[in-house]
Every structure is written in structure tokens, then in C-alpha cells.
N, C-alpha and C positions, 0 to 999 in steps of 0.2 A: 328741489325735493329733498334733496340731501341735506341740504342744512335743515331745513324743517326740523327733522327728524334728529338733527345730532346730541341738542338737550336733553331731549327723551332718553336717548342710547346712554349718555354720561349718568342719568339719574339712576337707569337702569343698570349701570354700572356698578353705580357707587352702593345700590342699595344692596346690590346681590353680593358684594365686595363686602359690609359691613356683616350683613347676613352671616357671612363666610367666618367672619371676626369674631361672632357672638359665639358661634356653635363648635367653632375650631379652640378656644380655650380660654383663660379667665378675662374678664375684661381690667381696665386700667382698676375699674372701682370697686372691681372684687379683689386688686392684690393691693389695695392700700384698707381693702376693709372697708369700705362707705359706699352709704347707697349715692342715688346717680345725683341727688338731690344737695350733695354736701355743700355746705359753705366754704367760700374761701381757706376761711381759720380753722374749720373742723380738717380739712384736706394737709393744711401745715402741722398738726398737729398730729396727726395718722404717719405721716410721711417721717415727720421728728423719731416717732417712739418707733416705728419699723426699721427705720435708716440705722439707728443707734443699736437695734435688735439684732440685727443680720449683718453688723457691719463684719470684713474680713479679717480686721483685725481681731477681733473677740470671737472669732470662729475662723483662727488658722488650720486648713487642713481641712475642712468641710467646702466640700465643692457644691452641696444644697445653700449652703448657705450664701455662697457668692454670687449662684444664679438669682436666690430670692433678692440680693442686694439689687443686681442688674436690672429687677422686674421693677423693684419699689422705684429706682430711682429713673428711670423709664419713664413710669403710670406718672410719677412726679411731675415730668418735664411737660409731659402735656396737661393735664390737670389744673397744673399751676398757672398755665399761661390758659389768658379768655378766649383767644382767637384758634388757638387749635382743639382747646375744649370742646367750644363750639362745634366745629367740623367735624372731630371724633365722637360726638354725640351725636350727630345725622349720618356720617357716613363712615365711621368706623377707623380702624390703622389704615388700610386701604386708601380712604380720605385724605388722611393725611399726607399720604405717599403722593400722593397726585397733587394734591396742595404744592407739596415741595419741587416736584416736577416743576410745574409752572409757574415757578419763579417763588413761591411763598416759603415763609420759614421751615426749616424740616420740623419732621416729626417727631417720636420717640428714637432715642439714638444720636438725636444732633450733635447733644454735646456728652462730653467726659462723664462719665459717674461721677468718677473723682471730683470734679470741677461743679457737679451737682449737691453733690455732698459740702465740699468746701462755702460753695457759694452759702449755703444754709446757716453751716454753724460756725463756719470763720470767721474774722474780723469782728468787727461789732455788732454783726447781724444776727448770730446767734444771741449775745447778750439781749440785744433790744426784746428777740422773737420772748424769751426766756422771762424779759420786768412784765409782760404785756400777759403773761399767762401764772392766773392765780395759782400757786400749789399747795397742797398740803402739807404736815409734817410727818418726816419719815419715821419708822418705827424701827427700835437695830435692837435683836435678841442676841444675847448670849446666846449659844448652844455649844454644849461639849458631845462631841465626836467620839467612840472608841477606838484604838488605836488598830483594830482590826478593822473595822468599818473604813478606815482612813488606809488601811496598808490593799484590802481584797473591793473594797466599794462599797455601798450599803443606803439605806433609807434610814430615816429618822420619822415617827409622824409628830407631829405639835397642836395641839388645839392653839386655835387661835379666835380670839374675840375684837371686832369693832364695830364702827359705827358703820351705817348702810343711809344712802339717802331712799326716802323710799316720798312717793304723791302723796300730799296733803289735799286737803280743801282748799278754794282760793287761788288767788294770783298774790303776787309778789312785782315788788321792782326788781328789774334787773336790767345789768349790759348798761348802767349807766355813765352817762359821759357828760362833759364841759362842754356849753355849745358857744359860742361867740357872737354878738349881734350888736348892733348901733343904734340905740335910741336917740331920736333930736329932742335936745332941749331949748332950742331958740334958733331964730333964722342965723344959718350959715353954721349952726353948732350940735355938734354929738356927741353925746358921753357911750364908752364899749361899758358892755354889759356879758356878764356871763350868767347861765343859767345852766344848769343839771338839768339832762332829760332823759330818763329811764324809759322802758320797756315794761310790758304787763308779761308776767311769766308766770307758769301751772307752779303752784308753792308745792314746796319739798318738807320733809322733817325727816328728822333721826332716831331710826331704831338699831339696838345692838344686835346684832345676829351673830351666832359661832359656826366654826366651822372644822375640818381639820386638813393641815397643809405637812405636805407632803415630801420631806428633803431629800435632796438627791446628796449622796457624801459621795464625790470621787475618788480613785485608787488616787496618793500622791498628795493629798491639799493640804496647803498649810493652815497656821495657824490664822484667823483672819487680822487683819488691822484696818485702821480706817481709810487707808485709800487701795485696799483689793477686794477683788471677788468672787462667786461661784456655781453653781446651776440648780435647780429643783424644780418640782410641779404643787399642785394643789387639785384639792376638790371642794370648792365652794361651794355654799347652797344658792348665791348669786350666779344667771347662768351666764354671767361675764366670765370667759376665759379670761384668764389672768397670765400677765409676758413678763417675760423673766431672764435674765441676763447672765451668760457662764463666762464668770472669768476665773480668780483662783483661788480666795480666802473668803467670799462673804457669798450666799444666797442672797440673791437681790428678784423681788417680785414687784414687779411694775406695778404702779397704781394701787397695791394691796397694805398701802399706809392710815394715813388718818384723810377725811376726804374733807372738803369744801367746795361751798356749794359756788357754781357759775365758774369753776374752773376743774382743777385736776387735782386727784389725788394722790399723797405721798407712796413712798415707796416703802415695800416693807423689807429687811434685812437682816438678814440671819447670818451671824458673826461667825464664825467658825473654831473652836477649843479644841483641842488634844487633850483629852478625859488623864487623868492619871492611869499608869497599869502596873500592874503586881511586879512584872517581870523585867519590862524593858522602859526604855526610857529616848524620847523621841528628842534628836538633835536638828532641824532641818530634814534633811534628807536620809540622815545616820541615824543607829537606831545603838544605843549603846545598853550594855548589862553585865553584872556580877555574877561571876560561877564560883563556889568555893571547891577549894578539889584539901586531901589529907594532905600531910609532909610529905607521906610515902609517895605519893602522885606525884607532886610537886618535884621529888628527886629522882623518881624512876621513870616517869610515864603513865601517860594513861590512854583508854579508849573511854570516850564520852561524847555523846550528841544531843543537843537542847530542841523542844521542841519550838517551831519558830510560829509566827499569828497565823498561819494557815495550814496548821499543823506539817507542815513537812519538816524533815530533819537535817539539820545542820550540822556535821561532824567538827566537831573542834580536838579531836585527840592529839597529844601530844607525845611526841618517842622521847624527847630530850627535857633539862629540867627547865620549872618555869620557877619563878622568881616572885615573890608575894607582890602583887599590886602591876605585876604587869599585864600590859595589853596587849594584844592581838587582833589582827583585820581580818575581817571575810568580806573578801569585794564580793561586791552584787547581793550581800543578803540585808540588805538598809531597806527603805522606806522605798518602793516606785516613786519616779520624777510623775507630776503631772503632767499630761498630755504628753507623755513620753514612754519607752519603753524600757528604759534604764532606769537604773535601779543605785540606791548609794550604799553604801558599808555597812555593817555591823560591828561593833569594837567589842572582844571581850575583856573584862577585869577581873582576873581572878585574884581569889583570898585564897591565901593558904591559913588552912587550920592546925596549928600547932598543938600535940597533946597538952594539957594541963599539967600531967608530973611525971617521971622517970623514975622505973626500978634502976637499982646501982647496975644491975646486972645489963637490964637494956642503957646504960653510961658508959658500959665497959664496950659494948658491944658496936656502939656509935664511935667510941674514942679508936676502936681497933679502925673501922671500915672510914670513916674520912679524915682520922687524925695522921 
């Protein structure tokens, strides 16, 4: 009687088990973003642009972001593989667990992130995944930054205009491939033969839509170059969220480039300038400027404080004499480091202003006192 019943109890197990899985918090295909339906390639593809999103390197110090890694590359391990997919589609993590119990591959957790990661984009595997998927071309804006936007944080907004795929009428070829096959031309002989065999797909066309996107300037960023980066949002009229990547010199928006159709679109990138300023002048992390002070300054002293980009005050006074064209440090009033909370110098240059001419009397009165 007991065995009878034991199928039962295991189904009843695993469903109440899967149950438990759904309503207790997201599933593998809500943290890669796809519904339960995805293909193979749409799953690599999600898992590519998340892995690369959340990776720990490009988000040192964010412990959300590590756990998201942790999850991606997880929902990955099973997803990826057909035989635990499988299982986790009927009976949930749980399933899996039990899978692994009795002898079958583990589930989510088996192996390394890191090793999930590498296995992806290391060695040639990356390259391959990367010829195999159409891309767009990217789109990289100048933008100049205010020096105070860049020193306290700040927004930029940008109109921005491209192309959008949007439904046409009709079908299209698409997903086309080389097929291989053997035709005989006489007894004992075959000539290979290749033929192209497409797919019928809902046809697309291109209309321009605008929209306005939305920059994030961080306290500390530099100036961009072509191989760095840096963070922002948008608000498309597409209600495609758009991902986007913080690292230190360039605004980078996923997929928000020029698009093509049957694959992925480019990336859009926003360079990042240091605007010129009236007053100061941006070194790296230093922040350099010219005070002019009189003679009279210059040989007796002075009280003097400069207003610095967030308006607070920086005393530069001086008791003793200063010397035309020399400079002066004030640690910590320079530029914020990114992602830091230090801060670099400020150099002063001062000018001395010399009068244009001399009474004999104010001659006589200079030859007494330093001659």
C-alpha cells in the first residue's frame, strides 16, 4: 500500500514545493527578464547584457549589485542547461534540489558565478557568442559638463532622436541559414549542394521618434576617452527600459544606439567634457587658479578668502611675503575622487600687481624702508 501511494506523495511534494517557489519570490525568468517561453538564444542574450550590468567589478561597493550578479548568474545555470530547465519548469528549485539529491546534476548554486561568468565570455566563447549576434552602431555624444556639476553632482537632460523599429504589413525572410544536402547524379555518385533556408517573420520598418534622456554627472568624473565610462537614466517614449552602465568617463546606454533589424541594437554614449570656467581650471583631480593681490599684499600680508563651486570659503590669507607667480596648496579643496571620498588640492597662483608709476616722494620713502 505504501508504495502505491509513494508517486503520489513525491508529486504532491514537488508541486506544493514549486508552489512554495512561485509565491516565496522571483522566478529564474523573472530575474533574467524573459518569459517562461524564451529560446535558447534569447536566454544568452538576457544573461550576456545582465552579467555585464551588475557585474562586481563595475559596481565596487554595492552589495545590491552583487546579490543581482549572484541571481543572474544562478537563473543562468539552470535555464541554460535543458535538463534542469525542464524540472524547474514542473517542479520548481525545490525540484531541483531533489534532482540533485538522487544522484542528478545540482541545481542553481552548482558551480562558481565566477566560473559561470568566465565560462560565457572567456576564451573564444565569448568571441563566437558575440560574430553570431547582429549589432548595431553605436552612437558617442560629446557633452560638456559644468565644473560644478562635476565637483557637487548634477543632471544634464539631451534630446535625443533615432530610429525605432516599429510592425509593418507582411512577412519578411528572416533567421536565414546555409543548409547542406546531397543530391545524386548517377549511380554510386553525389554532388553537396548548399541552399539558404529562411524563416517567414511579421515585417518591421523604421520610424524616427524623439525623446529626452536624462544624464547623471557624478561628484569626481573625468574627462571621458574611448576606453572609460559612467552612469545616467532616460525617459523614452519607447516603453523599453533602457540599461546602462556606471563606470567613470562616458554615459553608456544599452541598446539606445542605432538598431538593426533580427539582432541588437548599438549602444548609445555620452562622452563626458569639463565645460571651461571663469575661475578655475580643472587638472585631474586638482583644481588650479590665479588670485591677484597689490604690492602692498604681496610685502605685508593679507586676509583673503575665494569663493570655492559650492560656494563655501576657502581662506588663503597670508602673514608673510608672497613672491609674483608663486603658488600655494590647499589640500582637500581640489576636485572629489570618484567613488571616493577624498578629495585632491587646489593650487593658488598669485599675480602681483605692480603700480604703473611712482611719486619721487613715494621713491624716497621705498629707498628709506628696504633700501
Amino acid at each position: 500500500m505504501a508504495t502505491f501511494h509513494k508517486p503520489r506523495l513525491l508529486f504532491f511534494l514537488y508541486t506544493l514545493s514549486f508552489l512554495i517557489s512561485v509565491f516565496a519570490g522571483k522566478s529564474y525568468y523573472d530575474i533574467l527578464q524573459l518569459s517562461k517561453g524564451a529560446s535558447d538564444d534569447q536566454i544568452k542574450r538576457a544573461y550576456r547584457k545582465l552579467a555585464l550590468k551588475w557585474h562586481p567589478d563595475k559596481n565596487q561597493g554595492n552589495e545590491e549589485a552583487s546579490k543581482r550578479f549572484a541571481e543572474i548568474n544562478n537563473a543562468y545555470e539552470v535555464l541554460s542547461d535543458k535538463e534542469k530547465r525542464s524540472i524547474y519548469d514542473r517542479y520548481g528549485e525545490e525540484g531541483l534540489k531533489q534532482h540533485a539529491a538522487s544522484g542528478g546534476r545540482g541545481g542553481a548554486g552548482g558551480m562558481n558565478i565566477n566560473d559561470i561568468f568566465s565560462s560565457f565570455f572567456g576564451g573564444g566563447g565569448a568571441e563566437e557568442e558575440e560574430e553570431r549576434i547582429v549589432k548595431g552602431d553605436d552612437v558617442i555624444v560629446e557633452l560638456d559638463a559644468s565644473l560644478e556639476d562635476l565637483y557637487m553632482g548634477g543632471t544634464l537632460k539631451v534630446w535625443r532622436e533615432k530610429n525605432i523599429l516599429k510592425s509593418a504589413p507582411g512577412k519578411r525572410r528572416c533567421n536565414c541559414r546555409n543548409e547542406v544536402y546531397h543530391r545524386q547524379i548517377g549511380p554510386g555518385m553525389f554532388q553537396q549542394m548548399t541552399e539558404q533556408v529562411c524563416e517567414q517573420c511579421p515585417n518591421v520598418k523604421y520610424e524616427r521618434e524623439g525623446y529626452h534622456v536624462t544624464v547623471d554627472i557624478e561628484k569626481g568624473m573625468q574627462d571621458g576617452h574611448k576606453d572609460a565610462l559612467m552612469s545616467g537614466s532616460s525617459v523614452p517614449k519607447s516603453p523599453m527600459d533602457l540599461k546602462l552602465e556606471v563606470r567613470d568617463k562616458e554615459v553608456v546606454f544599452y541598446e539606445d544606439g542605432e538598431p538593426v533589424i533580427d539582432g541588437e541594437a548599438g549602444d548609445l554614449k555620452f562622452r563626458i567634457r569639463t565645460a571651461p570656467h571663469d575661475r578655475f581650471k580643472r587638472e585631474g583631480n586638482d583644481l588650479h587658479m590665479i588670485v591677484t593681490i597689490t604690492l602692498v599684499q604681496a610685502l605685508v600680508g593679507f586676509e583673503k578668502t575665494i569663493k570655492h563651486l559650492d560656494e563655501h570659503l576657502v581662506d588663503i590669507s597670508s602673514k608673510g611675503v608672497t613672491k609674483p607667480k608663486e603658488v600655494r596648496k590647499f589640500k582637500g579643496e581640489g576636485m572629489p575622487l570618484h567613488f571616493s571620498s577624498k578629495k585632491g588640492n587646489l593650487y593658488v597662483t598669485f599675480e602681483v600687481l605692480f603700480p604703473t608709476s611712482l611719486t619721487e616722494d613715494q621713491k624716497t620713502k621705498i629707498r628709506e624702508v628696504l633700501g
